[in-house]
VEXDO-905237 format. One record per atom (N, C-alpha, C, O): x, y, z. Coordinates in pm, whole numbers, plus 50000, padded with zeros to 5 digits. Example, Ala and Ser with C-alpha at 12.3 -4.5 7.8 and 13.67 -1.06 7.14 Angstrom:
<ketors>
513194943150780 512304955050780 513204967050780 514244966850846 512854977550708 513674989450714 512905000350787 513415011450804 
</ketors>
This chain:
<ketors>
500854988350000 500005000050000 500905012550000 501745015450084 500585018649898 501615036649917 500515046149999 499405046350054 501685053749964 501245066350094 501135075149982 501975084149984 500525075149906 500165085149778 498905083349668 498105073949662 498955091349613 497765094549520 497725082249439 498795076949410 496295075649388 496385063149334 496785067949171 496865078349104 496945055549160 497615059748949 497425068448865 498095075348788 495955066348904 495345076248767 494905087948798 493965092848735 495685096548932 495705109248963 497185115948950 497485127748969 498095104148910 499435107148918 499705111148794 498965107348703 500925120248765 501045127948607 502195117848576 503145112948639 501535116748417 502025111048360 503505115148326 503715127148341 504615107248280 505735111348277 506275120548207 506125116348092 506875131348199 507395141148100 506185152048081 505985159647986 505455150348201 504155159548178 505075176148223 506245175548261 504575185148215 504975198648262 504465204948390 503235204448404 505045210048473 504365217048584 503455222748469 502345217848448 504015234748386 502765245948329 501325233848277 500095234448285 502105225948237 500375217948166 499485213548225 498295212948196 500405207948367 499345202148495 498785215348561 497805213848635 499305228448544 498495238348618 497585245348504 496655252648539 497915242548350 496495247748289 495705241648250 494795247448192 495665227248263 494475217648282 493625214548415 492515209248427 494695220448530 493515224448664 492885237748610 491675238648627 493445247048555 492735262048501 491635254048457 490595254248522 491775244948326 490715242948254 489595237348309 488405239448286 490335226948414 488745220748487 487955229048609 486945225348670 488825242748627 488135251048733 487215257648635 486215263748674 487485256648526 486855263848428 485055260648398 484005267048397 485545246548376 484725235248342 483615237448481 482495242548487 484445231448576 483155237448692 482195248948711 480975248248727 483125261748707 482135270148687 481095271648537 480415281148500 481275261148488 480615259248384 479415251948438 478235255348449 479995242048465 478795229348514 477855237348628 476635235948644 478725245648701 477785255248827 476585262248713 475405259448734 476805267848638 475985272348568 475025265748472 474145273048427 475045253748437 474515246048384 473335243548472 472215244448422 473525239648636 473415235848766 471845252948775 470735253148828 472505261948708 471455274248812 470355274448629 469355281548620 470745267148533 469775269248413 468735256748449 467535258348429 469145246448492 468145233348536 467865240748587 467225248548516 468005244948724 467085253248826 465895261348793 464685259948813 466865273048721 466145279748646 463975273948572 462845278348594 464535262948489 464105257748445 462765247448513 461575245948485 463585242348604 462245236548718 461625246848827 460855242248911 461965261148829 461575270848866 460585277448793 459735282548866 460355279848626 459905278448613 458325271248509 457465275548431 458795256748584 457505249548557 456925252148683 455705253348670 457375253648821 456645253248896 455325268148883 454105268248899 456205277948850 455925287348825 454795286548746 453775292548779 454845279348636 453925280748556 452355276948635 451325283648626 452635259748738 452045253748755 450915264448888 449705265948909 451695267648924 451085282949094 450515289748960 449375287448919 451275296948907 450645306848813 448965299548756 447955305148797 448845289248679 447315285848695 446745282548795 445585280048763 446905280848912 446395276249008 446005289449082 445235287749176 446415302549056 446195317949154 445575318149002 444465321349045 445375317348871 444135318948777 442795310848778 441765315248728 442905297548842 441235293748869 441185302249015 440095305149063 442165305149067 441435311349214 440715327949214 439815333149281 441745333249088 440915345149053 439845346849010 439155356749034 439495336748935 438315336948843 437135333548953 436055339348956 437645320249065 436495318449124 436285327449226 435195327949283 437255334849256 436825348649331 436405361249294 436435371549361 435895358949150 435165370349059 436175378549008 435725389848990 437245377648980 438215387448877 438635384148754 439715383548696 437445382148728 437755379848537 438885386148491 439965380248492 438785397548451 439515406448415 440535400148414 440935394248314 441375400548568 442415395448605 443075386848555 444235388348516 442205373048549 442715359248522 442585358648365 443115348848313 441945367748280 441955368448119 442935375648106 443425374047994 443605384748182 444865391748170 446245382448197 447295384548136 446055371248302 446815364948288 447155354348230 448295349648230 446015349148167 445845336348103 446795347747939 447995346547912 446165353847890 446975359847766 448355357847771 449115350947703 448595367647894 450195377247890 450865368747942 451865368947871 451045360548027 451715351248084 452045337048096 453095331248071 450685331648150 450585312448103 450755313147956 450375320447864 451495302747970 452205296547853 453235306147770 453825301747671 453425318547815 454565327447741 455655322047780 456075316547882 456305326547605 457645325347638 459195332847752 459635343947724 459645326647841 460655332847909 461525340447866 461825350247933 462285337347714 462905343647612 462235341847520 461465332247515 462385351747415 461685352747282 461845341147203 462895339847140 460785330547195 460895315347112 460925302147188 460825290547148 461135308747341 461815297647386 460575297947542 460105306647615 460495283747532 460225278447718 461965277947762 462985280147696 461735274247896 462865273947958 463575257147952 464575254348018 462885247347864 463505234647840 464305235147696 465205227147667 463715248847585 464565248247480 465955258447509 467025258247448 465645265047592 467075267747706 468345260747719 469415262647662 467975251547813 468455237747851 468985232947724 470215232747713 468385229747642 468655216147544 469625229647445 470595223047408 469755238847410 470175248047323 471735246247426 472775245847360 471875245147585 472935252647622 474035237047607 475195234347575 472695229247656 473785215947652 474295211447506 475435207347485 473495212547428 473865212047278 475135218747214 475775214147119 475415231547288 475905240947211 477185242947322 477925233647355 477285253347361 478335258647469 478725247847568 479855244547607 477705243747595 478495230747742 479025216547674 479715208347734 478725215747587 478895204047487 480265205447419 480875194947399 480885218347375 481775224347312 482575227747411 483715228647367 482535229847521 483655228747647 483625217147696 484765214047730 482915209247717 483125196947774 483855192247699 484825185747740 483655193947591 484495183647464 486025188547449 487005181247430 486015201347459 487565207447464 488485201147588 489615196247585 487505203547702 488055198947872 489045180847861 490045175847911 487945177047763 488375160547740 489315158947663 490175150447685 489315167047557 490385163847488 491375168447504 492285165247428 491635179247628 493035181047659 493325172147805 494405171747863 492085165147848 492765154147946 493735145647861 494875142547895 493085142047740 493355130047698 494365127647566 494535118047492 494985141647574 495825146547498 497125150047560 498275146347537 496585158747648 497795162547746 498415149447850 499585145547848 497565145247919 497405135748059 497225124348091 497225120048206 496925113847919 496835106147915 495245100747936 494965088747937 494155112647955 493065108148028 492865111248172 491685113348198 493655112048269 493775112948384 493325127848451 494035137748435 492045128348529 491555136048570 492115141548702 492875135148775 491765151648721 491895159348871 493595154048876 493715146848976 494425154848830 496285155148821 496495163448919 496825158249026 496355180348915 496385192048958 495725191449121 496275197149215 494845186049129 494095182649261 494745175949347 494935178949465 495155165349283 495965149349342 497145158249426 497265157849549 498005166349334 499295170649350 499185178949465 499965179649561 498005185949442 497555201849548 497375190149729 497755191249846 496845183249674 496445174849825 497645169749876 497755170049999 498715164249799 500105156949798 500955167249889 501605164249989 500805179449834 501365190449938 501195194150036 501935200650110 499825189250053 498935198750220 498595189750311 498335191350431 498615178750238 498275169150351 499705162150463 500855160550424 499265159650578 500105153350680 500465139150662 499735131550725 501285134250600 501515116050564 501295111850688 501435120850772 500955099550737 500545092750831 499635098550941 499585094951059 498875109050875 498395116750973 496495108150966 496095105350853 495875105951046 494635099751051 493695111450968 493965123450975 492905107750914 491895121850838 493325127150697 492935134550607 494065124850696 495435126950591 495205118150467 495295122450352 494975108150492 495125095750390 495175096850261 494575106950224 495665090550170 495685094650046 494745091149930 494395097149828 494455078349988 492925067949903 492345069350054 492675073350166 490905061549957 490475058750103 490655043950116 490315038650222 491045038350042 491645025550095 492955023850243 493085014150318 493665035350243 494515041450377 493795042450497 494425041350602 492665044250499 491715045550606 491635031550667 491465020950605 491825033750831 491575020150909 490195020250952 489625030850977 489615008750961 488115005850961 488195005351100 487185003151167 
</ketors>
């Protein structure tokens, strides 16, 4: 058993400090990507719910006598679009299609170009430094961990 990062966090040979620190750039990158991916779902099941309250305060208007009201909202609102063309699922499917699809794909191919494939390198190394060897809560897998 080593006292280190398992294989396929370890850099491959003849790799570069600079390459292992701009492929952590790239996957910090990537995250705040995926974070945002993360607030458009949201977005998105925000609002269906929305939609779903929104008819539900329109039979309540109507049965509390505000026509007006609930023909004003049934027009201008239920079922409008969030952006011009779009519900908030052709959102979604436009971002994953397009922009997150086209970085993800870049992110991979410089794992697997640069690194052999080998993810989080930059991470492995960052922990390799900060952590206490033989220290309990330190460990390097969790296979190091005593049961």
């Amino acid at each position: 058993m080593s006292d280190g990062p398992d294989p396929e966090h370890q850099r491959p040979e003849g790799v570069t400090d600079a390459t292992v620190e701009a492929i952590g750039k790239l996957s910090a990158a990537l995250d705040h990507v995926e974070d945002a991916r993360g607030h458009l779902y949201a977005f998105h099941r925000l609002m269906g719910s929305a939609e779903s309250t929104l008819e539900e305060a329109d039979a309540m208007l109507r049965d509390a006598g505000h026509q007006d009201l609930a023909d004003a909202l049934d027009r201008d609102v239920l079922g409008g679009n969030p952006l011009p063309g779009r519900w908030s699922f052709q959102m979604v499917e436009e971002f994953d299609d397009g922009y997150y699809a086209r970085a993800a794909a870049i992110h991979q191919r410089a794992l697997d170009e640069l690194v052999g494939g080998r993810r989080h390198v930059f991470e492995a190394e960052m922990k390799e430094l900060r952590r206490t060897h033989g220290r309990r809560g330190h460990e390097a897998t969790p296979d190091e961990v005593e049961g």
